[in-house]
C-alpha positions as CSV (number, residue, x, y, z in Angstrom):
1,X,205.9,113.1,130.2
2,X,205.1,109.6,129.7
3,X,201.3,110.5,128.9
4,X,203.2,112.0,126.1
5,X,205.5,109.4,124.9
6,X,202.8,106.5,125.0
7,X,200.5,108.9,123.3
8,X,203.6,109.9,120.4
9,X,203.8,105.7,120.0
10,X,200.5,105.1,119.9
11,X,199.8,107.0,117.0
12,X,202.9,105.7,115.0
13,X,201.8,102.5,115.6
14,X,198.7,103.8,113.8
15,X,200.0,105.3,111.2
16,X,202.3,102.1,110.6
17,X,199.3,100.2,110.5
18,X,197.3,102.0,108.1
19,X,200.7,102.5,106.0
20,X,200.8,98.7,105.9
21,X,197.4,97.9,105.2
22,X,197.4,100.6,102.1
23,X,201.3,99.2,100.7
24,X,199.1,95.7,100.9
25,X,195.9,96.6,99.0
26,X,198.4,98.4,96.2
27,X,200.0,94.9,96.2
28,X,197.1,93.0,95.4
29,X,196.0,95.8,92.7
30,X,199.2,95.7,90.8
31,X,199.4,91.7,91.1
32,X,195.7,92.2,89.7
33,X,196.6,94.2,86.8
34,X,197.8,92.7,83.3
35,X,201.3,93.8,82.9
36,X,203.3,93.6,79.7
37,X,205.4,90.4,80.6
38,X,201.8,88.9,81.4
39,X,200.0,89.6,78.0
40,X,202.8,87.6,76.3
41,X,202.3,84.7,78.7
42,X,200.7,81.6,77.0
43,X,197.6,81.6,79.0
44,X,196.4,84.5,77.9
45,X,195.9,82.3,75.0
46,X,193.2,80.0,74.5
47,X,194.3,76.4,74.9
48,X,196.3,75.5,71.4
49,X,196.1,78.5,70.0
50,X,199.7,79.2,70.0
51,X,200.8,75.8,69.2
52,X,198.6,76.4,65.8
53,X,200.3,79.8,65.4
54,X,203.9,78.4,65.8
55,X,203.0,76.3,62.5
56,X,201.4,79.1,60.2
57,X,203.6,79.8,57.2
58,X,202.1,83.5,57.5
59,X,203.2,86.4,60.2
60,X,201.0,86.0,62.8
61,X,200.1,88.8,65.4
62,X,197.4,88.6,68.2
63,X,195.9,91.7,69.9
64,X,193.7,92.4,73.4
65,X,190.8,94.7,73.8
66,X,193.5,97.4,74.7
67,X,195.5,97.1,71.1
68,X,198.3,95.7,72.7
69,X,200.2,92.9,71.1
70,X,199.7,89.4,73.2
71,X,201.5,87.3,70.9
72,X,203.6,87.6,68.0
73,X,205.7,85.7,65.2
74,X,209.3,86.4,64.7
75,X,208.0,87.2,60.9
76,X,205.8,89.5,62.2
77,X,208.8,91.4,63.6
78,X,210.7,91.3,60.7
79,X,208.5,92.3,58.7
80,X,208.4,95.3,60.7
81,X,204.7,94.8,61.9
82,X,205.4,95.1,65.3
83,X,207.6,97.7,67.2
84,X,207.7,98.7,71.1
85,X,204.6,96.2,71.9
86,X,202.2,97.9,69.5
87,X,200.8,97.3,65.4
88,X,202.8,99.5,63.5
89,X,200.7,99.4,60.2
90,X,197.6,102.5,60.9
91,X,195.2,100.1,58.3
92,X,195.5,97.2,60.1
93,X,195.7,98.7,63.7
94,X,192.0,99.8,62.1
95,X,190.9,96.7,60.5
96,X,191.7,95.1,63.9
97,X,189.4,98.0,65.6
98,X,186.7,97.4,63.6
99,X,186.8,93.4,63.7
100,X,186.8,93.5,67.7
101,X,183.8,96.0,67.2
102,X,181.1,94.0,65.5
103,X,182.7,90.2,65.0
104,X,183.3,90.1,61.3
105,X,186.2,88.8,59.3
106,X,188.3,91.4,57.1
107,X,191.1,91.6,54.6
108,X,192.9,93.7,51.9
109,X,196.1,94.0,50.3
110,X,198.4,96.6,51.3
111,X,201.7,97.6,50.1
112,X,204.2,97.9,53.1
113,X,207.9,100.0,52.8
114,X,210.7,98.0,53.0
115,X,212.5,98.2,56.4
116,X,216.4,99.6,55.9
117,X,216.0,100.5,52.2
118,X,215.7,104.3,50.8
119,X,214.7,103.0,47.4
120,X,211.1,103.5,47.6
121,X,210.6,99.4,47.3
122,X,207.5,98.2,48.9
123,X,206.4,94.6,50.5
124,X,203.0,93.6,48.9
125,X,201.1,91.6,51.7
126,X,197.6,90.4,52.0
127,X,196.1,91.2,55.5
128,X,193.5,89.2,57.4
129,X,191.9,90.2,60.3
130,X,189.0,87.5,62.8
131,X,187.9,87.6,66.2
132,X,189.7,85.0,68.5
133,X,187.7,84.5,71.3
134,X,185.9,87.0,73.4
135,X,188.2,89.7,73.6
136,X,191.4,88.9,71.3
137,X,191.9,89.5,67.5
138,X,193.9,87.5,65.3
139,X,195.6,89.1,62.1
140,X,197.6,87.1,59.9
141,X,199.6,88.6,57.1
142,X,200.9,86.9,53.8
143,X,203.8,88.2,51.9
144,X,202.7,88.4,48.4
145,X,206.0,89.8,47.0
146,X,207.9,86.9,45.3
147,X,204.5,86.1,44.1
148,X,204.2,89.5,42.3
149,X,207.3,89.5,40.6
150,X,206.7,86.0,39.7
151,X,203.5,87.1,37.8
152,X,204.8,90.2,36.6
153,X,207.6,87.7,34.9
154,X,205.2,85.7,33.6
155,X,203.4,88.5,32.4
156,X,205.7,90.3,30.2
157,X,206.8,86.6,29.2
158,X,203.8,85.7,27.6
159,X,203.7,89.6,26.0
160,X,207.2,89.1,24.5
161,X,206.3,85.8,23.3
162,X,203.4,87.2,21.5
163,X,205.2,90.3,20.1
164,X,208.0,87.7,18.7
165,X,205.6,85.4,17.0
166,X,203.4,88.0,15.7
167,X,206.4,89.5,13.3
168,X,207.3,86.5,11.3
169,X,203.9,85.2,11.4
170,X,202.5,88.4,9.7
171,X,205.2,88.0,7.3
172,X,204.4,85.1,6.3
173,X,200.6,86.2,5.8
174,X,201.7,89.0,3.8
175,X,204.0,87.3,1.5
176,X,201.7,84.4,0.9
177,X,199.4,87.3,-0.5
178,X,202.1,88.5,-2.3
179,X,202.6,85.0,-3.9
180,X,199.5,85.1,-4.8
181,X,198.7,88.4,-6.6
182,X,201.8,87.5,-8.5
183,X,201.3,84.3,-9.6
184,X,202.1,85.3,-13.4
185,X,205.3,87.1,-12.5
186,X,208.1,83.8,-12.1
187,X,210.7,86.2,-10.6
188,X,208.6,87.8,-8.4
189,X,207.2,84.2,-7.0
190,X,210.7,83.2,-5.9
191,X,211.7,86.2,-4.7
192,X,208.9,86.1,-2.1
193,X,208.9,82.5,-1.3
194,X,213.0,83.2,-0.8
195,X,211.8,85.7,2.1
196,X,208.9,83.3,2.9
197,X,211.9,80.7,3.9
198,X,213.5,83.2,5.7
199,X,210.7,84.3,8.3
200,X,209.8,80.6,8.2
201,X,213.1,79.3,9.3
202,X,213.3,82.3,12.1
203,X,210.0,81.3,13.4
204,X,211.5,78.1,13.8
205,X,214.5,79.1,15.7
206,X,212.0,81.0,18.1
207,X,209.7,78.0,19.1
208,X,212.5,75.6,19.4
209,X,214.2,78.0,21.6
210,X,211.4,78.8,23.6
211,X,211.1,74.8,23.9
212,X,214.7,74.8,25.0
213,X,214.2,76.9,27.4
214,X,211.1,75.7,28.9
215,X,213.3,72.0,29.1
216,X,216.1,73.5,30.7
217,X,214.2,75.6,33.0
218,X,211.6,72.8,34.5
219,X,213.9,69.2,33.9
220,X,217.1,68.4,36.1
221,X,219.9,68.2,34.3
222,X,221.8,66.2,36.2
223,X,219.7,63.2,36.5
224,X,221.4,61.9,33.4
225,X,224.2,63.6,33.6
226,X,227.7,62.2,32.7
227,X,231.3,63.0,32.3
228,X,231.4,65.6,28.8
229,X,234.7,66.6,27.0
230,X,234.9,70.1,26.4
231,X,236.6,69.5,23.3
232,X,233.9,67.9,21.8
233,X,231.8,70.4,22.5
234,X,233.9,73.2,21.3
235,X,234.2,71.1,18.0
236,X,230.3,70.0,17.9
237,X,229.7,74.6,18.6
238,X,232.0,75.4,15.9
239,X,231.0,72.7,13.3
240,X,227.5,74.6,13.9
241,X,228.1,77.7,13.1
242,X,231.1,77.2,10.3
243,X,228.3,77.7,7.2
244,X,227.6,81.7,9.0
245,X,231.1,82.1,9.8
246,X,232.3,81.1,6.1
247,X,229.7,83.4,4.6
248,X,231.4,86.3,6.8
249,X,234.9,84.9,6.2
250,X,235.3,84.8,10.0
251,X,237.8,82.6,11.0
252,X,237.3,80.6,14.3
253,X,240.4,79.3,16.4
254,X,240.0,76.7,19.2
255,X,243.0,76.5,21.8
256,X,243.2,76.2,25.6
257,X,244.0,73.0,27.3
258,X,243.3,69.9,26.2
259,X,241.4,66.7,27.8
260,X,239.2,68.6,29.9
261,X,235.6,67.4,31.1
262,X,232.7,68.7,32.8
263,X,230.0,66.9,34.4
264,X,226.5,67.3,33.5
265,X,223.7,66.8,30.5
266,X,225.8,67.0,27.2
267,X,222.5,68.2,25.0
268,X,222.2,71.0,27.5
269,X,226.1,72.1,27.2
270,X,226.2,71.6,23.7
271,X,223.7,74.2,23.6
272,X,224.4,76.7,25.8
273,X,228.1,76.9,24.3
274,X,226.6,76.4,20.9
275,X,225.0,79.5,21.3
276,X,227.4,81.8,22.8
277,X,229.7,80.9,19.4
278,X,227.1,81.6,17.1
279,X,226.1,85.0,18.8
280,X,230.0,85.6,18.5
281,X,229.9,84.8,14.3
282,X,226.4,86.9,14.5
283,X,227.4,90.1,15.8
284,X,231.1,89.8,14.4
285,X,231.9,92.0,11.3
286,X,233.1,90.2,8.4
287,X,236.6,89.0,8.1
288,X,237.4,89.1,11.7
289,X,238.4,86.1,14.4
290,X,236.2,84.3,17.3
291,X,238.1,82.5,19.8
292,X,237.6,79.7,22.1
293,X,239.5,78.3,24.9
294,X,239.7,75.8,27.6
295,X,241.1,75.8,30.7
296,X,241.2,74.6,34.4
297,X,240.9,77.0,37.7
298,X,241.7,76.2,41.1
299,X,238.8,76.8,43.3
300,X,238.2,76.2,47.0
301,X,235.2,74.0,46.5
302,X,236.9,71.8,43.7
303,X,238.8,72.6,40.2
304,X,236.4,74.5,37.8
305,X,236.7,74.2,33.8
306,X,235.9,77.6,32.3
307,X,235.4,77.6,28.6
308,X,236.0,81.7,27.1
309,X,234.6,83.0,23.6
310,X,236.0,86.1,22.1
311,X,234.9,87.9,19.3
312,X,236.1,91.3,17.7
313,X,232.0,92.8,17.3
314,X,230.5,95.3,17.9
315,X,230.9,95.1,21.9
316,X,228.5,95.8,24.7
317,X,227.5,99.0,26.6
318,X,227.7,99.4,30.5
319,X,224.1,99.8,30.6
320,X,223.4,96.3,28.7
321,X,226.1,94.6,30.3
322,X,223.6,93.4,33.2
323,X,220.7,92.7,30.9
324,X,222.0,90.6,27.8
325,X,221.3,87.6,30.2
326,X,217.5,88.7,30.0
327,X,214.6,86.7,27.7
328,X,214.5,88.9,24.5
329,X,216.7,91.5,25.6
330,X,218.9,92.6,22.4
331,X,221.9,94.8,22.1
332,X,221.2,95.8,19.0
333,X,217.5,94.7,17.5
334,X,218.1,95.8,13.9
335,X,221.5,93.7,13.9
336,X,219.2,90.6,15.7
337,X,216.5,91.3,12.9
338,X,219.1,90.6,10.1
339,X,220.9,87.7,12.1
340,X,217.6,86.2,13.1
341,X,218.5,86.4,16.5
342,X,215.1,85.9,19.2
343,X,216.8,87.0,22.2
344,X,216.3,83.6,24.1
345,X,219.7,82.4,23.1
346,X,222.0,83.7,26.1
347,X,218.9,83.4,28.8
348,X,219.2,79.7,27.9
349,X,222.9,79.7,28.3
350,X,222.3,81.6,32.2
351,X,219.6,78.4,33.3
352,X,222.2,76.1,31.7
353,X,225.3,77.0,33.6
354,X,223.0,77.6,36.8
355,X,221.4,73.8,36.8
356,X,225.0,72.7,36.0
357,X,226.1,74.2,39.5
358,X,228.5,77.0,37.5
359,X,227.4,80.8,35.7
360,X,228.3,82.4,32.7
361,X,230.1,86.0,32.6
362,X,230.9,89.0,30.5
363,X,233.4,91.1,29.8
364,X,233.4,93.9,26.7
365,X,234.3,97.2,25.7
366,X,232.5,98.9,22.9
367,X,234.2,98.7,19.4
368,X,236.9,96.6,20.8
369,X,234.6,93.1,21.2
370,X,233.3,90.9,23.9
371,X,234.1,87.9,26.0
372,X,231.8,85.1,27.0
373,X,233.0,82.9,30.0
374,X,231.1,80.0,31.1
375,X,232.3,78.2,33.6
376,X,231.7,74.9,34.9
377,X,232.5,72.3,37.9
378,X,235.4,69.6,36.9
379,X,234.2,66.1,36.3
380,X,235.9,65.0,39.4
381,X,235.4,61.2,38.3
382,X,237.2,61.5,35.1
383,X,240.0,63.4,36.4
384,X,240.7,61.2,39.1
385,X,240.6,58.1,36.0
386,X,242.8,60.5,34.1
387,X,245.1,60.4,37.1
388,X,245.6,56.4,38.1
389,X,245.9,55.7,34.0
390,X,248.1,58.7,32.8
391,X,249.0,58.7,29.6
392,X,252.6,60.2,28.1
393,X,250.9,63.3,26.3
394,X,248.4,63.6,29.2
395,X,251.7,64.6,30.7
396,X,253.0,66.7,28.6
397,X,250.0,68.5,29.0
398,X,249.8,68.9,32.4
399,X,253.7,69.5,33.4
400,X,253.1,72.7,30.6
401,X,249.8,74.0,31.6
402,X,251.2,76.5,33.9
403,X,253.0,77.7,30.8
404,X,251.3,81.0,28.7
405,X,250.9,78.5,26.0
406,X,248.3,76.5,27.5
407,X,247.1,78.1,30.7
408,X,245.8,81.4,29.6
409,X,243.6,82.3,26.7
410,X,245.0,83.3,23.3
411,X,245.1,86.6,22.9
412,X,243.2,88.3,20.0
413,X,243.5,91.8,18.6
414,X,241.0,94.2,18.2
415,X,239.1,94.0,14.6
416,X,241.1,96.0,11.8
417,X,239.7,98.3,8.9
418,X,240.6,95.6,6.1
419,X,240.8,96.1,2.1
């Protein structure tokens, strides 16, 4: 019997042994073996390797012999490169395949989806693929995107530009060899050199306005910017446009309250509200009225000044609502043919009121008329001298501009089939 027993414990003391011995070899395998916490460990990296990919501007993702991701950039993530530790994106998982296979650098332009959209909208990215050491691969990606757009803005820019000075230049062409052939005919000479003035003064408008924009879009208005009254420019838009609106027998009305000032470049302001009345004269039928009116709005980052123009035109679709605001975008092009319009005037008002720190709005109704509304930061400066020197009709003004009369905008009706 105890033959037995030491026999029994003798041979679990073997079996505990060899039990032991094989838990301890599996230990030192599996300490052995890369795991995933291990891969994204810095010394899997060469030395300063990752310090260099901390300060790329492009998504950075690194790769072992196994196609697992070692390290990667958080813009790598959200551009939706990476997902559960692996390359996402088949073309580059490839181009990283064949880079590791025979050493040489690779890259090509791909166009990615867009993660969390179901538009269709794709990412445009340039992808590079090298060999980083022995057994690693490096692919960086740039998001070409904003660039594309950027180009493709530029692009249809420069073809608008062309298509607008191509018409009145031809014109011209034309007429000057109709001047010509009829030399002998007196009536016929100044009835083309009257048309010859008028594609001459339109090509005019157009490069000036494409000057203006240029200026507004590339120069910082408020580097010489200074406290403006808004009735000055209301007076300095209307006095500009009172020749059209005369010819139309439209009659413009200023109201709104009074002593108001904005801060910012007064050529620039003068302009953009310049050109909001004169598209409100333009597209106005004859015999009709155009508004404008001042007043201030409380807002949580400071009082804003918001100047409104009204006409009783033709109005403005839904649809065109959200492009009016576009370079040569027209409503109506035969009505911009006859007016002159080149479709630069209310893109130049947008870049104004944006460099002034404000926007510009619509609101219309087709048949009814439209309102313009830009709107503009307070001079905080002149108020506050406004304030500690008030004067007695300064008051007035201000202890009635919560009344109808000078708070709110006066009121115009829509346009009426006249004699």
């Amino acid at each position: 019997m105890n033959a037995a027993v030491a026999a029994a414990a003798a041979i679990a003391g073997v079996l505990t042994g060899v039990i032991a011995m094989l838990a301890f070899r599996w230990s030192e395998r599996e300490q052995k073996r890369p795991t995933r916490t291990s891969l994204h460990t810095d010394p899997v990296l060469p030395p300063g390797v990752d310090t260099v990919l901390s300060v790329l501007r492009s998504s950075a993702v690194v790769l072992d012999e196994a196609d697992t991701v070692v390290k990667a950039s958080s813009a790598a993530y959200a551009l939706g490169l990476v997902r559960g530790g692996r390359l996402s994106v088949e073309p580059m998982l490839q181009m990283a395949r064949d880079t590791r296979r025979d050493g040489e650098i690779r890259q090509v332009e791909l166009d990615l989806p867009r993660r969390g959209t179901g538009r269709g909208e794709a990412l445009a990215v340039s992808a590079r693929v090298a060999p980083l050491g022995s057994r690693l691969v490096l692919l960086l990606v740039e998001d070409l995107t904003e660039a594309r757009r950027i180009e493709a803005v530029r692009r249809d820019f420069v073809a608008n530009v062309s298509h607008e000075l191509k018409t009145p230049v031809g014109a011209l062409s034309l007429l000057s060899e109709a001047v010509m052939d009829a030399s002998d005919d007196p009536e016929a000479v100044e009835r083309f050199a009257g048309r010859m003035q008028i594609e001459a003064t339109r090509l005019t408008n157009l490069v000036q306005e494409l000057i203006d924009l240029s200026r507004v879009q590339n120069d910082d208005p408020l580097e010489d910017a200074e406290p403006v009254r808004v009735d000055e420019l209301v007076a300095e838009a209307i006095d500009r446009c009172r020749h059209q609106a005369g010819t139309k027998q439209i009659t413009m009305a200023a109201g709104g309250t009074a002593d108001l000032h904005v801060w910012g470049n007064r050529g620039q302001l003068a302009a953009a509200l310049g050109n909001l009345v004169e598209n409100a004269v333009n597209y106005s039928p004859a015999r009709t009225r155009v508004g404008i009116a001042a007043r201030r709005v409380s807002a949580p980052g400071g009082d804003h000044i918001e100047v409104a123009v009204t006409d009783q035109g033709i109005g403005i679709s839904e649809k065109d609502k959200e492009r009016v605001f576009e370079r040569f975008y027209r409503v109506d092009p035969a009505r911009s043919r006859a007016t002159g319009g080149t479709g630069l005037g209310l893109a130049i008002v947008k870049h104004v009121a944006a460099s002034h720190g404000g926007e510009v709005t619509v609101w219309s109704s087709e048949g009814q008329g439209s309102t313009f509304t830009l709107r503009l930061p307070e001079a905080g400066a002149a108020r506050d001298r406004a304030h500690q020197h008030p004067d007695p009709d300064d008051l007035d003004d201000e202890a009635g501009r919560d009344t109808p009369q000078s708070s709110t905008y006066e009121s115009f009706p829509a346009p009426e089939v006249l004699p």
